[in-house]
C-alpha positions in Angstrom: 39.1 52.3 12.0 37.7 49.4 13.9 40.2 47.8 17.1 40.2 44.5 14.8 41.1 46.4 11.8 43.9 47.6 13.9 45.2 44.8 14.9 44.8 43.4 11.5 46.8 45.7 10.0 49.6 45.4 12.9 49.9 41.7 12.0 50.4 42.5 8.9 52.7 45.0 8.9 54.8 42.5 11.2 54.7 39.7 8.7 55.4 42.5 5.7 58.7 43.7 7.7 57.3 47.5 6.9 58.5 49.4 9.9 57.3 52.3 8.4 53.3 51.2 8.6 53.9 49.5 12.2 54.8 52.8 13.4 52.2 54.6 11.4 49.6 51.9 12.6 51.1 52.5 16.3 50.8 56.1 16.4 47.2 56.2 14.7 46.0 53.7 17.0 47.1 55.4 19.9 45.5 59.3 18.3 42.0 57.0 18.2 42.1 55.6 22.0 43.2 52.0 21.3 44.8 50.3 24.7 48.4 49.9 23.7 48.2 46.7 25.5 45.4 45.1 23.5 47.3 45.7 19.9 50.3 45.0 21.2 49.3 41.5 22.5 46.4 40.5 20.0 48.2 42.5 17.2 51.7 43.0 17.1 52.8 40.1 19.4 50.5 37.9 17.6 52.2 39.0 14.1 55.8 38.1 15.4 54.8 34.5 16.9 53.1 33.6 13.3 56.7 34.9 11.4 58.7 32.9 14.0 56.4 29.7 13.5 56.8 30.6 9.2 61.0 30.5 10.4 60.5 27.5 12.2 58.8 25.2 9.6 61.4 26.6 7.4 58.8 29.1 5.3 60.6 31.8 5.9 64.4 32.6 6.8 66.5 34.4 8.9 66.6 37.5 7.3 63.4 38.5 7.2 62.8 37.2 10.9 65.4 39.3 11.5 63.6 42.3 9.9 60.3 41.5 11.7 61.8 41.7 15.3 63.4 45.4 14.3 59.8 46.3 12.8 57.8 44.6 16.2 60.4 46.6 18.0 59.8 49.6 16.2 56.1 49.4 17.1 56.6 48.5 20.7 58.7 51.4 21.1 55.6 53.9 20.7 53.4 51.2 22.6 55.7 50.8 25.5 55.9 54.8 25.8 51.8 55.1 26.3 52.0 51.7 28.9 54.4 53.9 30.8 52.5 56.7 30.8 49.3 55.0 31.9 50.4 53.0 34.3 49.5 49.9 33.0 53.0 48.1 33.3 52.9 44.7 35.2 56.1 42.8 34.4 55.6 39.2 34.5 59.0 38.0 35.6 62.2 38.7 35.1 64.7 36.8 32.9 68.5 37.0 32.6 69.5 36.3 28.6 73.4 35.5 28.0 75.7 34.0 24.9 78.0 31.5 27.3 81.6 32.2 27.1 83.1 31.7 24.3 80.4 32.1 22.1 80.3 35.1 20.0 76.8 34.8 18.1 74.3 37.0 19.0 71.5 37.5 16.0 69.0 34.8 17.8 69.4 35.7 21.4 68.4 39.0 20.3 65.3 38.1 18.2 64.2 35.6 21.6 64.6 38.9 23.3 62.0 41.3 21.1 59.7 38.3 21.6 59.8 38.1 25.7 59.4 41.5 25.9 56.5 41.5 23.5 54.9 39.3 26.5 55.7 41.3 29.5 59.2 39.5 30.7 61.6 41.9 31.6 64.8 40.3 30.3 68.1 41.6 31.4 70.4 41.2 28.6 73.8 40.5 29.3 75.6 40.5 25.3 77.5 37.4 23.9 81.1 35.6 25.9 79.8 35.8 29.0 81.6 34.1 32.0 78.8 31.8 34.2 80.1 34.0 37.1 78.7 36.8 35.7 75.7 35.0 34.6 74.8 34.2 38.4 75.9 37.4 39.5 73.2 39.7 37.2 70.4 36.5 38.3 71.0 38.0 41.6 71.2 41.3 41.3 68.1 41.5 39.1 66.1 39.1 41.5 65.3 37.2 38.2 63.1 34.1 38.1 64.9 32.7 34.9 68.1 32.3 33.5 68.3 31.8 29.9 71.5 31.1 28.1 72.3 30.5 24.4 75.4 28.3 22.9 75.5 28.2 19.2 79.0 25.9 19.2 79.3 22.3 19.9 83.0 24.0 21.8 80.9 26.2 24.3 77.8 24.0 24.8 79.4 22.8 27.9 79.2 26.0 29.5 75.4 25.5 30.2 76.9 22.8 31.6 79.4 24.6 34.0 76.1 27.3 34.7 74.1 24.0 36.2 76.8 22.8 37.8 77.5 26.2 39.4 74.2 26.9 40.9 73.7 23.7 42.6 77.6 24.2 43.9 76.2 27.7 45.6 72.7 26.2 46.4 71.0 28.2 44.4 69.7 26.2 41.8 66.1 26.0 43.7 66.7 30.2 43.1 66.0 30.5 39.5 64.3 28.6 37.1 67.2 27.9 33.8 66.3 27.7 30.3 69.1 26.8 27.2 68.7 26.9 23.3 71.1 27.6 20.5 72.1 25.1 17.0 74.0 22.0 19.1 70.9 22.1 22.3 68.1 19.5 22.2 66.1 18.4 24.8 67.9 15.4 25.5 70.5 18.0 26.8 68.6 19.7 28.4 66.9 16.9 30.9 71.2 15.8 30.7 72.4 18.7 32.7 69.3 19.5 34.8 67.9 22.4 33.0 64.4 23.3 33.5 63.5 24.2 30.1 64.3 24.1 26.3 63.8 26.2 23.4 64.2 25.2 19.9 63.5 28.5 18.2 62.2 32.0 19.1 58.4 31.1 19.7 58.8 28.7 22.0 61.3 29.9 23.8 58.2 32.1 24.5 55.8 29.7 25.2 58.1 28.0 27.5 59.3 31.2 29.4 55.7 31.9 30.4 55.1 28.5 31.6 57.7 28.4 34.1 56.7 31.7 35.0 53.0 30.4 35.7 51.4 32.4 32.7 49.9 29.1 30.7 
């Protein structure tokens, strides 16, 4: 099988939800020689950005974006395994991913989450009802170039607030580049609170992510 008939069939087997065949396709394209990196960007990744732009014009739903990310994460497992092997890791930044305190929803950080690290950002996830102290305190540890935080409740969307608020209160808001989504965020909230960056749905959050990173 051709490498375009590969990452044909990856695509597919994204937008299909079969876990099953992304493995199979993963494993068989690996046997053949195929660079892990090359179906898992123009393949696999590629697969996972068309089913989150299907969620976001409402084509699809939640469910079965849900079953996409377990099935590109399924396949990335057996790509990341050869990338390690042959040396050809290069992390493009590092991102710290929280639910604010409070906020106990978790199902769309995690999808965001399968999609960064489809693209090579290493992102440090720190669950659901986190405190912002802890938010700043894993930024540092990690050395991370983004913070990324998710509020789903019009009660805890101040939080991202409190995060802002925080790191300019430290001086370290010139540190890390910050990035909020979630149901109540908009972009008007966003520029608001002085946040660098914000992500409607999965895809973008993406897109956006690897523009303040530098990777256009």
């Amino acid at each position: 099988m051709s490498q375009s008939e590969y990452v044909s069939k990856a695509m597919g087997a994204v937008l299909n939800c079969d876990q099953a065949q992304a493995v199979e396709i993963a494993n068989q394209a690996l046997a053949e020689g195929v660079d892990p990196v090359f179906l898992l960007n123009e393949g696999f990744s590629v697969g996972i950005r068309e089913m989150g732009e299907l969620f976001g014009h409402g084509e699809v739903f939640l469910p079965q974006l849900i079953l996409a990310a377990e099935t590109m994460k399924a396949a990335t497992a057996v790509l990341d395994q050869a990338i390690q092997e042959s040396g050809q890791t290069s992390a493009k930044g590092t991102m710290v991913m929280a639910t604010v305190e409070g906020d106990v929803h978790d199902i769309g950080k995690g999808i965001v989450i399968s999609l960064l690290n489809t693209q090579g950002i290493k992102v440090i996830d720190l669950g659901r009802d986190v405190p912002t102290d802890k938010i700043i305190q894993a930024a540092l540890d990690n050395n991370a170039d983004i913070i990324g935080t998710s509020a789903l409740l019009t009660t805890t969307i101040m939080a991202q607030k409190k995060l802002e608020d925080e790191l300019c209160r430290r001086n370290l808001r010139s540190r890390f580049k910050t990035m909020v989504g979630g149901a109540p965020c908009t972009q008007r909230w966003a520029n608001k609170i002085g946040a660098d960056a914000y992500a409607e749905d999965a895809a973008e959050a993406v897109t956006k992510a690897l523009e303040l990173l530098g990777h256009k």
